[in-house]
LUMGU-565345 format. One record per residue (C-alpha): x, y, z; residue number from 0. Coordinates in pm, 1 decimal. Example, Ala and Ser with C-alpha at 12.3 -4.5 7.8 and 13.67 -1.06 7.14 Angstrom:
2
PT|1230.0|-450.0|780.0|0
PT|1367.0|-106.0|714.0|1
***
This chain:
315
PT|6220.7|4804.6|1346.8|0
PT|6412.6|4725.2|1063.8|1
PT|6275.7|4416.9|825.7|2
PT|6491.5|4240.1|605.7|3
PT|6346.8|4139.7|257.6|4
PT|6049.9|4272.3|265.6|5
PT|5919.8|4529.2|44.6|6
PT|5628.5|4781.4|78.2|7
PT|5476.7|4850.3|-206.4|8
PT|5186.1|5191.2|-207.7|9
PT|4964.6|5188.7|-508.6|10
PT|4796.0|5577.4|-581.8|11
PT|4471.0|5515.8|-342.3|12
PT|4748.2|5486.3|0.1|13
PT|5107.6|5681.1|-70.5|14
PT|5096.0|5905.5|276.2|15
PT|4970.4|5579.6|427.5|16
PT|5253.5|5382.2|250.3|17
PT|5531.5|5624.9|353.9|18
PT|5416.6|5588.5|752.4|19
PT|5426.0|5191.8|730.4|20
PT|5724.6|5188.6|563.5|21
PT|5852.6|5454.0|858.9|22
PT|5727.9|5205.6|1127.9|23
PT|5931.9|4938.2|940.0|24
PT|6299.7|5098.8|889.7|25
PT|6269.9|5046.3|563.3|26
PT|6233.2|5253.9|196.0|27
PT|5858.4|5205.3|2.9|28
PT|5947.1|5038.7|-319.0|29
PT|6004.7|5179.2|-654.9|30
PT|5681.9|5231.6|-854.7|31
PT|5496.6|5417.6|-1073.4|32
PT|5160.0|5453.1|-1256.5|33
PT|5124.4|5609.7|-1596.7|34
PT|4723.4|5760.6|-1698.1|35
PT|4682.1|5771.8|-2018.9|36
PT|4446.1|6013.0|-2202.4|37
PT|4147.9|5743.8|-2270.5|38
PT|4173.3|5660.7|-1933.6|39
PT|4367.6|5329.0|-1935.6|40
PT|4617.6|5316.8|-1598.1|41
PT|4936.4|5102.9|-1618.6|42
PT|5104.5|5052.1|-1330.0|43
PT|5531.5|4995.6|-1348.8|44
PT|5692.8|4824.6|-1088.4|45
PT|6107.9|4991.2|-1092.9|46
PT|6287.4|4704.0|-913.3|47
PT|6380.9|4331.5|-903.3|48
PT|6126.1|4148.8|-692.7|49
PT|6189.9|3810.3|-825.4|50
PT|6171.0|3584.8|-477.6|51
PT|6082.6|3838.3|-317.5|52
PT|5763.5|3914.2|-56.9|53
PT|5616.3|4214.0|-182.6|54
PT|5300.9|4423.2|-10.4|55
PT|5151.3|4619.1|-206.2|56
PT|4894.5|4884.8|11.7|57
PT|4597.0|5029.0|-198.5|58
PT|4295.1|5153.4|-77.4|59
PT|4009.6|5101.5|-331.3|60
PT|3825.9|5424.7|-334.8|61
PT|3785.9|5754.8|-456.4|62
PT|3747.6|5706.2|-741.6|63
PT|3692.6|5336.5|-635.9|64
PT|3696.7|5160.6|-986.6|65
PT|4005.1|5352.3|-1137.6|66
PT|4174.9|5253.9|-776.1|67
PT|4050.0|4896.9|-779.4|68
PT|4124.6|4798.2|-1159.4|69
PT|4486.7|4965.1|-1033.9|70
PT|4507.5|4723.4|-738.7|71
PT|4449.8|4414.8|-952.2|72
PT|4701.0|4536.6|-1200.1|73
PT|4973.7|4579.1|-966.6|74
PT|4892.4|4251.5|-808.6|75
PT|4920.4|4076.5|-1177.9|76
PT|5257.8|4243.5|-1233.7|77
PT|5424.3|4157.7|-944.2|78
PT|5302.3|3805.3|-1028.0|79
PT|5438.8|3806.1|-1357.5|80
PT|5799.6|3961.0|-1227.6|81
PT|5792.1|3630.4|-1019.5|82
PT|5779.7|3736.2|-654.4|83
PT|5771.5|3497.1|-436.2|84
PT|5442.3|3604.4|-241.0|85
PT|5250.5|3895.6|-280.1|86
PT|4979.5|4076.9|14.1|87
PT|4731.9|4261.0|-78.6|88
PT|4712.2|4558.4|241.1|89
PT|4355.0|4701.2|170.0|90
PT|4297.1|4967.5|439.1|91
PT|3944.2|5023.9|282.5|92
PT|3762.7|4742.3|103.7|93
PT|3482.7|4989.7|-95.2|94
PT|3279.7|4736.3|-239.4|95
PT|3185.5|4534.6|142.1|96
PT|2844.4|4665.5|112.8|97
PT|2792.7|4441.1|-207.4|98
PT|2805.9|4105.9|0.4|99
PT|2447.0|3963.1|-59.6|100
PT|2185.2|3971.9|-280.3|101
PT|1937.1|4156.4|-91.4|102
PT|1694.0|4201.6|-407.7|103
PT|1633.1|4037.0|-769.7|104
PT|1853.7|4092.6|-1049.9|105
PT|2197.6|4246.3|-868.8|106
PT|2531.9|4148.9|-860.3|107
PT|2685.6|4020.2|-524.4|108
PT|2967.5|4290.2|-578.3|109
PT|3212.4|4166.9|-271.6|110
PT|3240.4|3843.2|-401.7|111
PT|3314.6|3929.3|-767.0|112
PT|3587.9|4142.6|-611.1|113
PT|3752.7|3890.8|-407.5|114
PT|3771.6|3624.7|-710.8|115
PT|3902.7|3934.1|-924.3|116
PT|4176.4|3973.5|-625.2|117
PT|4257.8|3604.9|-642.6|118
PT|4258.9|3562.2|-1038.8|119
PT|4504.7|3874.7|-1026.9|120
PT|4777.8|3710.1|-779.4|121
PT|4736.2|3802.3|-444.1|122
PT|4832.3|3539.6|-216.8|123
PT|4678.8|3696.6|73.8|124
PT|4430.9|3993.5|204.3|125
PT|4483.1|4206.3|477.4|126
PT|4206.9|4467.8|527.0|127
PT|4082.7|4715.4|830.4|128
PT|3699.9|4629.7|965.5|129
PT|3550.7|4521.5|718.2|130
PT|3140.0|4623.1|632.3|131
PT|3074.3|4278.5|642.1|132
PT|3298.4|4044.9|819.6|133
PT|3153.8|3748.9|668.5|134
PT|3302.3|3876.8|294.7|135
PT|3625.0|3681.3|441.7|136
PT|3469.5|3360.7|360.0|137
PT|3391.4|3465.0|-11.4|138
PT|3792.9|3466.0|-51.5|139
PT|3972.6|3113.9|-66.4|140
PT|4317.5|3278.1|42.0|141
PT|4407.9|3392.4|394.9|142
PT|4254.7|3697.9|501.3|143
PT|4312.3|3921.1|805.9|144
PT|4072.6|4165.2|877.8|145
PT|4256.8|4370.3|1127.5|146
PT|4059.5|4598.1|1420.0|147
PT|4107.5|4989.3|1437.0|148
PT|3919.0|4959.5|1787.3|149
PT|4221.7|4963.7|1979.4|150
PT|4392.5|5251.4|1833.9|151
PT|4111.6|5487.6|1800.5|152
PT|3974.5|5393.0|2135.5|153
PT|4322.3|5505.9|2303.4|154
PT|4256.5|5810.1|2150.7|155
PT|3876.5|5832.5|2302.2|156
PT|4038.1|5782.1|2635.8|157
PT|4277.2|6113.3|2576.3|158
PT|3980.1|6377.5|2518.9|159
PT|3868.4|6315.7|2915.8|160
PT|3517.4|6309.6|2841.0|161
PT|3296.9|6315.0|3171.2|162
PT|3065.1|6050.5|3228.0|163
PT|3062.6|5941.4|2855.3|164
PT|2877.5|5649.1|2707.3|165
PT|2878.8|5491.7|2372.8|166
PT|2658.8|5480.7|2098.7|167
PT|2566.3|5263.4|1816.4|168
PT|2386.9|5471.7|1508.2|169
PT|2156.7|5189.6|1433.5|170
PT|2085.3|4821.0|1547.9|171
PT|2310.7|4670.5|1295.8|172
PT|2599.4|4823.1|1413.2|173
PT|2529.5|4751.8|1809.2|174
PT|2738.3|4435.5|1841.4|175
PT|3070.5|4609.6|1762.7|176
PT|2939.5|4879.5|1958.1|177
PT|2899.8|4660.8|2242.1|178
PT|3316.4|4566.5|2198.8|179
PT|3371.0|4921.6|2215.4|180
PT|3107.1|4996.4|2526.6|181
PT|3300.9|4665.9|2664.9|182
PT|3679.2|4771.7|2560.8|183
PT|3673.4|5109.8|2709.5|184
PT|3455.1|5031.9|3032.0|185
PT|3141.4|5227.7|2898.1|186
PT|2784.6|5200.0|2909.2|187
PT|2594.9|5168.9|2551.6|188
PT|2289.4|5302.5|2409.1|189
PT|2200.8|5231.4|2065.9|190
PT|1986.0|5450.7|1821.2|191
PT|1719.4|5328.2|1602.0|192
PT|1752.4|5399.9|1246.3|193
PT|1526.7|5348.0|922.2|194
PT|1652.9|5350.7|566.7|195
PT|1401.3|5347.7|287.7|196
PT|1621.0|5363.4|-49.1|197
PT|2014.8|5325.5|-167.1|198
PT|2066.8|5695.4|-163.3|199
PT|2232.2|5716.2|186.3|200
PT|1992.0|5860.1|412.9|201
PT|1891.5|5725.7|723.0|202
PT|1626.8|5850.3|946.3|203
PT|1659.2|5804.8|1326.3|204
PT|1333.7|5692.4|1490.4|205
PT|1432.5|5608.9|1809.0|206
PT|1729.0|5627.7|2090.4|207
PT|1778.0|5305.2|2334.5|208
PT|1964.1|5395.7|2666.2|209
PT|2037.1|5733.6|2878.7|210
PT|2239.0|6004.4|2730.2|211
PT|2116.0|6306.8|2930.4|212
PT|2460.5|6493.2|3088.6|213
PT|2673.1|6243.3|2945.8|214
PT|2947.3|6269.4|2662.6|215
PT|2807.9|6102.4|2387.4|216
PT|3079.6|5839.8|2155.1|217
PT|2887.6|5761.2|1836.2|218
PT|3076.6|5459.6|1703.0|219
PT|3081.0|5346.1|1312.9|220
PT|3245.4|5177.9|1083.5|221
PT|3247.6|5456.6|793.2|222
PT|3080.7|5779.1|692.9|223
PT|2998.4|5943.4|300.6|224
PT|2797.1|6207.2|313.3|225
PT|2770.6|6263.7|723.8|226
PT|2366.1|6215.7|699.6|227
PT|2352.9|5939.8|991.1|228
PT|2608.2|6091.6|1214.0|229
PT|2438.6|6403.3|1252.1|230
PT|2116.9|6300.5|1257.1|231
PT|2191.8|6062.0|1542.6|232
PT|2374.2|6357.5|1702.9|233
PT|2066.2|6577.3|1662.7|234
PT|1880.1|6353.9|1861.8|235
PT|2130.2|6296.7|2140.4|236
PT|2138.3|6661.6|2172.2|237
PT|1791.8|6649.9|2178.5|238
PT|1802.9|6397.6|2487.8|239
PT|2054.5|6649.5|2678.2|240
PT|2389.4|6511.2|2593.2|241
PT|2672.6|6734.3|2737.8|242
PT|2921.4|6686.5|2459.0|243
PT|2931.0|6477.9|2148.2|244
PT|3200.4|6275.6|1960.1|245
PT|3202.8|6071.4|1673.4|246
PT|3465.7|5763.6|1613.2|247
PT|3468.5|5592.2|1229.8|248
PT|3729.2|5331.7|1132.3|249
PT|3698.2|5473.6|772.8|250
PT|3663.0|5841.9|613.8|251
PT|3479.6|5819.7|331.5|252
PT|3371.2|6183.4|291.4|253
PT|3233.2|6321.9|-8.0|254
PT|2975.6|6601.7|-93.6|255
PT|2845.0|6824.7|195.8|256
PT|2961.1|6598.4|457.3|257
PT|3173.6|6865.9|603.1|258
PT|2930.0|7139.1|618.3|259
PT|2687.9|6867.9|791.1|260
PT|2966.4|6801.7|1046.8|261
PT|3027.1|7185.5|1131.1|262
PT|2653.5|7263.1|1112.1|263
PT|2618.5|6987.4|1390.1|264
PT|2689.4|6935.4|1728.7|265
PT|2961.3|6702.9|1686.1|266
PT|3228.4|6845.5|1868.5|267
PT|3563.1|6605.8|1694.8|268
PT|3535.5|6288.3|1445.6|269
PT|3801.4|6075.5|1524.7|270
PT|3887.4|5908.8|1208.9|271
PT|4183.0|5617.4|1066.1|272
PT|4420.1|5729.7|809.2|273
PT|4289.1|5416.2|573.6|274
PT|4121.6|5697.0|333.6|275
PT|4364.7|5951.2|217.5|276
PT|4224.5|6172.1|-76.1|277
PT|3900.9|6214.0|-12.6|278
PT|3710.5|6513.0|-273.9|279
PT|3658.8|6751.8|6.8|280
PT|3841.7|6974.4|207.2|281
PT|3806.6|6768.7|566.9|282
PT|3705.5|7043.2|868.0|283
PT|3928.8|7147.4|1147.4|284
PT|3664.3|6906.1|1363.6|285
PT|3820.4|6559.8|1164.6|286
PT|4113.1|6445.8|1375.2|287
PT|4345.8|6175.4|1147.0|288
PT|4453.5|5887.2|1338.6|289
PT|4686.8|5690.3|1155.0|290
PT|4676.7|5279.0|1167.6|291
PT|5025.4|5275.2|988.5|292
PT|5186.2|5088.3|1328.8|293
PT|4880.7|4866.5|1318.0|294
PT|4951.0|4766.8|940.2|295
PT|5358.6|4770.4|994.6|296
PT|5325.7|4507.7|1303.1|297
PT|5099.9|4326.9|1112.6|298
PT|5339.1|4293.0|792.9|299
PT|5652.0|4245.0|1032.9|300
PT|5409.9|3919.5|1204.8|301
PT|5356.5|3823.7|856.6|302
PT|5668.8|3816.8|739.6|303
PT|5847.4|3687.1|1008.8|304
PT|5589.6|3386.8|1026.1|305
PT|5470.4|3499.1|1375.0|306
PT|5079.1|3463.4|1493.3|307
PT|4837.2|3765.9|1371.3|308
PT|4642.9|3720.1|1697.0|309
PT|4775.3|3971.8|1906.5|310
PT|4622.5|4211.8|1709.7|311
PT|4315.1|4099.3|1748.7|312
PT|4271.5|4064.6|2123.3|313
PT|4000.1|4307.8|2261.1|314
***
């Protein structure tokens, strides 16, 4: 589907992601580039007229997630300044969504200085892929759509013909969107019980809720670093006498040993988005991509044709 006018923008954190959107839209990404300099300073170039233009720029914010950020707010300033008429921020992975409170004394509520910093730069609106914490919309005083992978990655559950599978949540928090997936793809749910003492990523699993035994087990989550959780909650459904084991995450975000834990585990396939794209490791042959570039083009065509966003949010 060809768009006229619009122009697709793909900062460092997103260019395979960029390319496939731009793909799904007829059209060519636009002319950009980013210089590094040897201190470390980035300065990002925009290469054509946008003056009235609507520009969407895509940019993941992580790995490395400050150099990747600082770029995002950069780009959004200079399309500003080269007068386009609107500009959309398309933020696949929003890495700072775990910063939206202030959970103890003396610590910055990290989402929220993000989303002024997105505002002060220019961007006229956010469109993002499940967020951590849906409620960081409302720390943003411009539109923001935070669009579902559910739909997508649950077609692709329904292609691996798993035999008598049920869902599973990795820990209380993350039951009610488990629940939409249990509910979306007509299975039952169980929901593990998990305990985390510190901030250094590890979880322990105390306890599973719901019957697993000779069932295909679909861990559900919204994003994975170092793999901990995942196969610890796959240990114990193993444990329990689950016949096969998948895991689904709306976000890659694998770093360190992660892989090794995956292989080492009985986690047969991860079915993962294509919203994180240069991850520092090597991803295994059990990591199947599934790419939300359709989900992101529609969305940008509904945008820019001044249709409703709602379709695309429908369970």
């Amino acid at each position: 589907m060809a768009v006229d006018e619009v122009l697709v923008f793909g900062g460092s954190g997103s260019p395979r992601l960029t390319a496939s959107i731009c793909e799904h839209l007829g059209i060519e990404p636009g002319h950009g580039e980013v210089l590094r300099f040897s201190e470390g300073n980035l300065f990002p170039r925009i290469l054509q007229n946008v003056r009235g233009r609507e520009v969407y720029l895509v940019q993941s914010t992580v790995f490395p997630a400050n150099d990747h950020f600082m770029e995002l707010l950069f780009w959004l300033d200079a399309f500003t300044r080269a007068s386009a008429d609107s500009v959309t921020a398309i933020v696949p992975y929003f890495s700072y969504a775990k910063g939206d409170k202030k959970d103890e004394p003396r610590v910055s509520i990290r989402a929220r200085v993000c989303a002024d910093a997105i505002e002060a730069a220019g961007a006229d609106r956010l469109v993002t892929l499940d967020l951590h914490a849906p409620q960081i919309q409302g720390f943003f005083r411009i539109p923001v759509d935070d669009l579902y992978a559910m739909p997508t990655l649950a077609a692709e559950v329904r292609s691996l013909g798993l035999v008598d599978p049920v869902v599973v949540a990795p820990d209380a928090g993350f039951a009610k969107k488990a629940r939409k997936y249990a509910r979306h793809l007509g299975y039952p749910l169980a929901i593990g019980d998990k305990e985390r003492a510190e901030h250094d990523e590890r979880a322990e699993v105390v306890d599973l809720i719901g019957d697993v035994a000779d069932r295909s087990a679909v861990i559900v989550d919204d994003f994975s670093i170092s793999a901990g959780t995942l196969v610890e909650i796959a240990e114990e459904l193993d444990r329990r006498g689950a016949r096969d084991i998948v895991a689904v995450l709306s976000h890659g975000v694998f770093a360190g040993a992660s892989m090794e834990r995956i292989d080492a585990s009985p986690i047969r396939t991860v079915l993962v988005t294509d919203s994180v794209e240069n991850q520092p490791v090597i991803l295994s042959d059990r990591i199947r991509i599934v790419s939300v570039a359709p989900l992101f083009a529609e969305a940008i065509r509904r945008i820019h044709e001044h249709e409703s966003l709602s379709v695309l949010f429908a369970p």
